[in-house]
C-alpha positions in Angstrom: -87.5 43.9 -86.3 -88.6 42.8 -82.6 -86.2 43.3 -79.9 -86.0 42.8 -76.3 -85.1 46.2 -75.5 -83.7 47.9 -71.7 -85.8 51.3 -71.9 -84.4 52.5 -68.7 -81.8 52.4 -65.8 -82.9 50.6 -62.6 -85.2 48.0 -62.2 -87.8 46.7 -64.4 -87.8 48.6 -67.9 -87.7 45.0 -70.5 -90.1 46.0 -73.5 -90.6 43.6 -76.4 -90.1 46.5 -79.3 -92.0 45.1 -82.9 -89.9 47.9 -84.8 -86.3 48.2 -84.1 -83.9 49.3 -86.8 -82.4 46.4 -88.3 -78.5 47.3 -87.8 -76.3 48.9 -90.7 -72.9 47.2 -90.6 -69.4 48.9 -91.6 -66.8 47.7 -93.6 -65.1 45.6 -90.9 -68.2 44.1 -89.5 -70.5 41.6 -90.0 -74.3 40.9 -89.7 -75.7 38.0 -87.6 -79.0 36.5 -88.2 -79.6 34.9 -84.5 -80.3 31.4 -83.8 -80.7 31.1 -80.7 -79.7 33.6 -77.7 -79.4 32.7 -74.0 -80.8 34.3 -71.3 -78.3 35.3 -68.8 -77.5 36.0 -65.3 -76.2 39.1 -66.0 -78.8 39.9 -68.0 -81.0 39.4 -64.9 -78.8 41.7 -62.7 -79.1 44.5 -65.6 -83.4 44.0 -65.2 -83.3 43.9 -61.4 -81.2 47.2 -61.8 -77.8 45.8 -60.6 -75.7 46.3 -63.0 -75.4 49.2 -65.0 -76.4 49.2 -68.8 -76.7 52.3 -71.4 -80.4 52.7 -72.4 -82.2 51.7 -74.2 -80.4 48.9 -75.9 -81.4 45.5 -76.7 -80.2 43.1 -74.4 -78.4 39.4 -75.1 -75.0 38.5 -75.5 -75.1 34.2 -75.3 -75.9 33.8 -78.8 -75.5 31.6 -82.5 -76.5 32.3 -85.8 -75.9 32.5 -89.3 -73.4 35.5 -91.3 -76.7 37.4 -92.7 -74.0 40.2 -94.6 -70.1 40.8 -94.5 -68.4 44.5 -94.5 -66.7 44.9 -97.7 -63.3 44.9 -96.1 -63.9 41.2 -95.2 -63.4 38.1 -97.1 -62.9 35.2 -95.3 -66.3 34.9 -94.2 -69.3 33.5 -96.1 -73.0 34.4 -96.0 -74.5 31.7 -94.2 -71.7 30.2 -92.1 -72.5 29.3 -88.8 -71.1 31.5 -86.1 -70.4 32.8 -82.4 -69.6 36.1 -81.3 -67.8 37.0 -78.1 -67.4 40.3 -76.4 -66.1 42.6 -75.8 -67.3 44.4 -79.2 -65.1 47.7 -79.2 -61.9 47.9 -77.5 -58.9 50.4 -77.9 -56.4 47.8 -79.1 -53.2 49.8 -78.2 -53.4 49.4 -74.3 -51.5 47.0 -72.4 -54.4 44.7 -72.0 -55.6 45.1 -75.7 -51.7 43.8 -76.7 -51.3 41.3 -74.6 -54.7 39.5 -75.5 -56.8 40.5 -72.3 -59.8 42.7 -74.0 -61.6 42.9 -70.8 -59.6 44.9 -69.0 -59.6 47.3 -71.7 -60.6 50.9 -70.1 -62.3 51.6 -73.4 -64.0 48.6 -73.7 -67.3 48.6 -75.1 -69.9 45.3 -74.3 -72.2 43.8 -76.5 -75.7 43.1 -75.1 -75.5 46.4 -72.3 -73.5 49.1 -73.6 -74.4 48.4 -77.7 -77.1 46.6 -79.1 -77.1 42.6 -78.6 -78.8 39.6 -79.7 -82.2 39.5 -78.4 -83.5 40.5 -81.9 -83.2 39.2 -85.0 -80.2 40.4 -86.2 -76.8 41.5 -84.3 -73.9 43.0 -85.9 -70.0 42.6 -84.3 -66.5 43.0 -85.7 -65.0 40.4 -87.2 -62.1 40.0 -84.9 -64.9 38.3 -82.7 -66.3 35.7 -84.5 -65.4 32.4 -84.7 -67.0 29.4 -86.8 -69.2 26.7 -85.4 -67.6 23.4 -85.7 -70.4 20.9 -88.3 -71.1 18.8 -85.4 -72.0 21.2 -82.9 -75.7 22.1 -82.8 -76.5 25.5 -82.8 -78.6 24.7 -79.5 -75.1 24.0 -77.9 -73.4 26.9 -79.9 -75.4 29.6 -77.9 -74.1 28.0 -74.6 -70.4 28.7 -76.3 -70.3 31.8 -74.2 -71.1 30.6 -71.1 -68.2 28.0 -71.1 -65.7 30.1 -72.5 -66.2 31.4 -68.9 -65.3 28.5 -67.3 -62.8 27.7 -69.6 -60.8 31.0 -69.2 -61.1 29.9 -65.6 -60.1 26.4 -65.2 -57.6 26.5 -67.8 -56.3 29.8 -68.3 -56.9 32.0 -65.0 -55.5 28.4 -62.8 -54.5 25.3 -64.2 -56.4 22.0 -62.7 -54.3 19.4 -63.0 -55.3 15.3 -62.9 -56.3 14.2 -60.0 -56.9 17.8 -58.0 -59.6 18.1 -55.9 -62.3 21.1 -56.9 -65.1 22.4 -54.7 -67.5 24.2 -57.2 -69.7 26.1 -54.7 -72.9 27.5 -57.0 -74.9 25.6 -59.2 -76.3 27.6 -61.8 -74.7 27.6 -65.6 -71.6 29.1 -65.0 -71.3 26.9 -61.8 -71.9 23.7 -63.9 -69.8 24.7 -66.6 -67.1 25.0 -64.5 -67.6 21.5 -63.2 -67.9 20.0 -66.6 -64.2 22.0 -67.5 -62.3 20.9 -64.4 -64.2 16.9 -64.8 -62.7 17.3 -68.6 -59.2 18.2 -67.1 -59.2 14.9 -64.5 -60.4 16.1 -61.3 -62.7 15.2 -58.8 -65.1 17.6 -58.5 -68.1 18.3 -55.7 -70.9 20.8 -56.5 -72.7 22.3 -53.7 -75.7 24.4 -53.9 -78.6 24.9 -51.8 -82.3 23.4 -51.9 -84.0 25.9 -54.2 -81.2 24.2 -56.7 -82.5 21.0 -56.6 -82.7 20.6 -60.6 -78.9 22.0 -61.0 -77.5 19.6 -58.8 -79.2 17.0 -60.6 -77.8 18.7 -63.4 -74.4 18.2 -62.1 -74.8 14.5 -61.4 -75.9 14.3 -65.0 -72.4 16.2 -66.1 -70.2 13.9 -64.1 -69.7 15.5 -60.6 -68.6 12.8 -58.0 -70.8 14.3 -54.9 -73.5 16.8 -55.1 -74.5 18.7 -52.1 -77.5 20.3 -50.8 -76.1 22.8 -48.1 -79.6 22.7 -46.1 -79.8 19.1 -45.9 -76.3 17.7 -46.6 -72.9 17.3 -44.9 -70.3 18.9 -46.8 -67.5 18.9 -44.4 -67.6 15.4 -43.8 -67.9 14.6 -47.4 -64.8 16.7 -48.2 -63.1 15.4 -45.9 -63.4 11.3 -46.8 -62.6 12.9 -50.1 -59.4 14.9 -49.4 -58.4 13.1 -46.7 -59.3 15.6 -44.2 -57.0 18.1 -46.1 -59.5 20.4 -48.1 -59.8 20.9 -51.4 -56.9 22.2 -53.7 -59.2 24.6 -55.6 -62.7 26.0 -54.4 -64.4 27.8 -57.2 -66.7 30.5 -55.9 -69.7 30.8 -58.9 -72.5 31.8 -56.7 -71.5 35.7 -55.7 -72.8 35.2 -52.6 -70.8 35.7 -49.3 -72.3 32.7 -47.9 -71.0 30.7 -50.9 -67.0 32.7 -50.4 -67.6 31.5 -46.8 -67.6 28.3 -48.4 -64.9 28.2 -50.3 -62.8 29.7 -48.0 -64.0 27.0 -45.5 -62.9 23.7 -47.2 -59.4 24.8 -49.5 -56.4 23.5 -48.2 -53.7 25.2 -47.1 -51.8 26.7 -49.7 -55.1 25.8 -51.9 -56.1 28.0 -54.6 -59.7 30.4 -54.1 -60.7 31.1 -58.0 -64.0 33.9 -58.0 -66.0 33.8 -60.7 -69.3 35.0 -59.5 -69.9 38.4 -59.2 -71.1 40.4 -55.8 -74.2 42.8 -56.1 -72.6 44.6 -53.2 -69.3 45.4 -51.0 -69.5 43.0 -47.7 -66.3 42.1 -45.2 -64.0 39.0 -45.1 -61.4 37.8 -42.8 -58.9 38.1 -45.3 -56.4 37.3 -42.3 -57.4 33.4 -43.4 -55.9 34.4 -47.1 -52.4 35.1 -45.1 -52.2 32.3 -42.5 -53.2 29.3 -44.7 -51.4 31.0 -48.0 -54.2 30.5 -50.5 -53.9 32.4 -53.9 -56.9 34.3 -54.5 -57.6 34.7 -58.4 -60.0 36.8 -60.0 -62.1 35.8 -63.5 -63.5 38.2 -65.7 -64.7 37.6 -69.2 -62.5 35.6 -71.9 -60.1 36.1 -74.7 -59.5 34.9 -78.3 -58.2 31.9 -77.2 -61.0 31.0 -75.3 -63.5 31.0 -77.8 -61.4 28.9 -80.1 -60.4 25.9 -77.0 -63.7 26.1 -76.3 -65.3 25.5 -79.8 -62.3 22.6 -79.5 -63.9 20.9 -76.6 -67.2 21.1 -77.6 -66.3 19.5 -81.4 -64.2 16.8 -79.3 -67.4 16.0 -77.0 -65.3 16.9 -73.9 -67.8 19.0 -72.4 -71.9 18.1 -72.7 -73.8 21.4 -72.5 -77.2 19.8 -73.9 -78.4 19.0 -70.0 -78.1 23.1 -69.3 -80.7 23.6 -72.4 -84.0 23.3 -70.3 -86.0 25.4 -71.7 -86.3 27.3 -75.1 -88.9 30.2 -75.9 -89.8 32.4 -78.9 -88.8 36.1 -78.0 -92.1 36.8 -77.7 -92.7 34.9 -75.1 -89.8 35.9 -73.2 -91.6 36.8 -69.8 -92.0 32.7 -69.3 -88.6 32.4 -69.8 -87.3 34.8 -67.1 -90.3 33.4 -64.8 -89.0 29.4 -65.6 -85.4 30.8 -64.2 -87.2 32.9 -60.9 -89.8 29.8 -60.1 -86.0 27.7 -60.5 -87.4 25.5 -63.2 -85.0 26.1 -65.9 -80.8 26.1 -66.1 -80.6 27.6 -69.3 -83.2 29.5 -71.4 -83.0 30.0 -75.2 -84.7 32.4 -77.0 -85.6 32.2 -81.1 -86.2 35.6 -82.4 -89.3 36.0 -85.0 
C-alpha cells in the first residue's frame, strides 16, 4: 500500500513509499481503512526534526475511516462502521496514570503516528480500547478533525473548567488555537483570539467560529481591547496554543490576578520566564497533554449536538500523493487544516 513514511531522524526524510506492508492485526485489534487523515502540527515538528519519532514509520495520527477487519477476540464492532481512533496505542495499564484514566502519562506509552505505524496509508490498525464510533450525522470530513478537539476539550473542560460568562484570551490561532475557542464559546464565554499577521486566514477563521474580538498583534491593540472587555481586570483564563515565548508573554500579560494560565502549545526549546509574576498575582499554571477516554466520547457528543463547527478548519484536502502541496498550503499559511485521502 502507499504510505507517507519518516525514513530518518532529523530533518527532512518524508518519502511517499508505493509498497508498504499492509498491517496484520491481533486478536484484540482492529483494521482501519482511512478516510481521511489530517496533517498535523506535530507532524510538522517530527519533519523539521523537532520532535523525536522511531524510524521509519508512517506518519498521521488525526484520522477517520471505516472497520476494514476485527481481531477474533472482538465482537462488538462491525466491518464497515465508521470510526476514530485516539492514542496512545500501547500503554501498560497497571501504572497510576493507566488506572486512573490518564494514558498519556503512561511511562510505557507507545504513540500512534511516531513511535508505531499511523494513518497516512491506507490502512491503520489500533486496539480496540481506542476506538470509538462516529455519530450518523457527523461527516467523516469533520470526524478526522475529532482529534484535534478532543485537545481542546480535555483542556477547556477537563484540565480547567470555563464557566459562563468567563473571559478567555486564546493567544495562537492555528487548529488547536481555534478549537479551543470554539470549546470555551460552546461553554458561554467570551472569547478573544489573537494571532499575528501571517495568520490572517485563522483569525478570520475565528470570527467565522464565534470569537467576540480577533486580534492581529502587529497591527492591533490588545490591551485596550481587553481591557473595555474585562473591565480593566484581565482575563480569567489565557490559553497559550501558540508554543511560542512571545505568545506565554502574552498570556501572562493580560490574566487577572488570581486568573488561570492553561498551556497547550508545545516549546521547541527551554527559554526563561519571570515566574516571580506566577507568585505575586497567584495564577494557577496548568499543563495539557493529550486526552483520555472520556474525551473522545464528549467530544463525538458535541460534535453530534452541533456545539462545535469544525467544517471552517477543513481548507484544504489532497490525495496522499500529493501531499508535498499540502504541507506547502500550511508553510505559504494558506490552509488551517489539511486532509489527506489515501489511494
Amino acid at each position: 500500500m502507499k504510505a507517507l513514511v519518516k525514513r530518518h531522524e532529523g530533518a527532512g526524510g518524508l518519502e511517499l513509499v508505493d509498497d508498504w506492508p499492509k498491517p496484520t492485526i491481533n486478536r484484540d485489534e482492529v483494521l482501519i481503512e482511512v478516510a481521511f487523515a489530517g496533517i498535523c502540527g506535530t507532524d510538522l515538528h517530527i519533519l523539521k526534526g523537532h520532535w523525536p519519532c522511531r524510524t521509519p514509520v508512517i506518519l498521521g495520527h488525526e484520522f477517520c475511516g471505516h472497520v476494514a477487519a476485527i481481531g477474533d477476540d472482538l465482537v462488538d464492532l462491525s466491518i464497515g462502521d465508521r470510526v476514530v481512533a485516539g492514542n496512545p496505542a500501547q500503554t501498560c495499564g497497571v501504572c497510576r496514570h493507566c488506572r486512573v484514566g490518564n494514558p498519556f502519562m503512561c511511562k510505557q506509552r507507545i504513540s500512534l503516528g511516531f513511535m508505531i505505524d499511523g494513518a497516512f496509508s491506507r490502512y491503520v490498525k489500533v486496539r480496540r480500547h481506542a476506538v470509538h464510533r462516529i455519530p450518523p450525522d457527523v461527516s467523516m470530513e469533520e470526524a478526522a478533525l475529532c482529534e484535534p478537539m478532543a485537545a481542546a476539550v480535555r483542556a477547556l473542560t477537563e484540565r480547567t473548567t470555563v464557566n459562563a460568562g468567563d473571559r478567555v484570551l486564546v493567544s495562537g490561532a492555528g487548529p488547536i488555537g481555534l478549537l479551543c475557542a470554539a470549546v470555551a464559546k460552546a461553554q458561554g464565554a467570551a472569547v478573544i483570539v489573537c494571532g499575528l499577521g501571517a495568520d490572517r486566514r485563522r483569525l478570520e477563521c475565528a470570527r467565522e467560529l464565534g470569537a467576540d474580538a480577533v486580534i492581529n498583534l502587529e497591527r492591533d491593540d490588545l490591551r485596550q481591547t481587553i481591557s473595555s472587555f474585562t473591565n480593566d481586570e484581565g482575563v480569567d483564563i489565557a490559553v497559550e496554543c501558540a508554543g511560542a515565548p512571545s505568545s506565554l508573554a502574552v498570556c501572562l500579560d493580560h490574566v487577572r490576578k488570581g486568573g488561570t494560565l492553561l498551556q497547550v502549545g508545545i516549546y521547541s526549546s527551554p527559554f526563561t520566564v519571570d515566574f516571580s509574576r506566577i507568585v505575586m498575582h497567584e495564577l494557577q499554571v496548568i499543563g495539557v497533554y493529550g486526552h483520555a477516554w472520556g474525551t473522545w466520547e464528549r467530544t463525538l457528543i458535541l460534535m453530534h449536538n452541533k456545539m462545535v463547527n469544525v467544517k471552517p478548519l477543513i481548507t484544504h484536502k489532497f490525495p496522499i500523493t500529493r501531499w508535498n502541496e499540502g504541507l506547502d498550503a500550511i508553510f505559504r499559511g494558506e490552509a488551517i487544516k489539511v486532509l489527506l485521502e489515501p489511494v
